[in-house]
N, C-alpha and C positions, 0 to 999 in steps of 0.2 A: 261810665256815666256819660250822658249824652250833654256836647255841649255846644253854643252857637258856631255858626263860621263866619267872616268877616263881613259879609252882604248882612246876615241877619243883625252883630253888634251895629253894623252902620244903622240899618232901619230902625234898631230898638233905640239907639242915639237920639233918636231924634221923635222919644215921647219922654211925656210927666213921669217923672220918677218914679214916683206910686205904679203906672204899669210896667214900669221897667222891674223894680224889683218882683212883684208878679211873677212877670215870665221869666227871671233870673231864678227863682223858686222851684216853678215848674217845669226848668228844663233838666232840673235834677232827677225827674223819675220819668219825663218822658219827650223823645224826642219830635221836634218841631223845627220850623224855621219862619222867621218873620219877614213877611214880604210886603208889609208897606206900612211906615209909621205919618209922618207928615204927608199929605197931597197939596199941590201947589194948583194956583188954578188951570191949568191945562192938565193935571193927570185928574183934579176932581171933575171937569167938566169930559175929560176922556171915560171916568167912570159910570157917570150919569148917562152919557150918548151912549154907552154899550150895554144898558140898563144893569150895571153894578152898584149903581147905587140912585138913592130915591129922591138924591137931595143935589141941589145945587150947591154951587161957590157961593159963599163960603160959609154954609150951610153945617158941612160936615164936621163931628168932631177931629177929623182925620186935617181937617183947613188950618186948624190953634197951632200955634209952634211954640211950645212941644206940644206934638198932636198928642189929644186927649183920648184917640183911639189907633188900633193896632190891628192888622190881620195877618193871622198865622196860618200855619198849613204842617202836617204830620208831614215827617219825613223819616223813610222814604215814600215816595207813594202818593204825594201829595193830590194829584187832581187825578185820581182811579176810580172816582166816582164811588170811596167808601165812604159812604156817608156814618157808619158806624166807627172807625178811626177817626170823624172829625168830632165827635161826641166822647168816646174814650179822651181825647185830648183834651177836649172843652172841660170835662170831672177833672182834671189833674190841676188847668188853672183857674178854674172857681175855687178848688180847693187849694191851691196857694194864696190865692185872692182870703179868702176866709180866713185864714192862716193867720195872716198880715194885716186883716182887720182892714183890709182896699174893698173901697164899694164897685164892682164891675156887672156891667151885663152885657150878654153874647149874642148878637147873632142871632142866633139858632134855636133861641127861645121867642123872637119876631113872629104877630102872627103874618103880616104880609111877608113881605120878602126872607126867605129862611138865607140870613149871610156868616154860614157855619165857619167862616176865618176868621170873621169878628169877634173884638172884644172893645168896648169902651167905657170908662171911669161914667161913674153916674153922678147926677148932679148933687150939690151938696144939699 
């Protein structure tokens, strides 16, 4: 059974519980790793300048501490440009999300920018 490695427990450390158990859920039937929970204003204004992201400091859910969003990546394989491994992965944690009864939405269902590592808690 596929489970985090220290980098990804740190990054998932450091969101809302609700997506923490999430992707604690869904690492059980499929392997991923979490590469970015919290952004602090220099890594969100580093992702805005690289156009990763659409929003300014302190804009993003990724800016809340605990961040209110998360982005993962399949592993292994992560940036092979499958965009069909980022979607197989995305079915595993909706449906953990659903599971759990956590409201989220991905990414990859954006119609501008498609951010298939994304996932973030929706508002109440």
């Amino acid at each position: 059974m596929p489970s985090f490695g220290q980098r990804s427990k740190a990054n998932l450390a450091q969101c809302e519980l609700q997506l923490q158990d999430v992707l604690n859920e869904a690492i059980k039937h499929f392997d991923f790793s979490v590469i970015c929970g919290h952004r602090d204003r220099e890594a969100q204004d580093r992702a805005y300048n690289e156009g990763n992201s659409t929003l300014k400091w302190p804009q993003s859910k990724h800016n809340t501490y605990p961040s209110r969003a998360v982005d993962v990546v399949p592993y292994p394989g992560a940036f092979d440009n499958d965009n069909a491994t980022f979607y197989l992965m995305a079915t595993h944690i909706l449906r953990a999300a659903s599971i759990l009864g956590v409201r989220v939405t991905w990414g990859g269902h954006w119609r501008s920018l498609k951010d298939l590592p994304h996932f973030e808690l929706k508002e109440h």
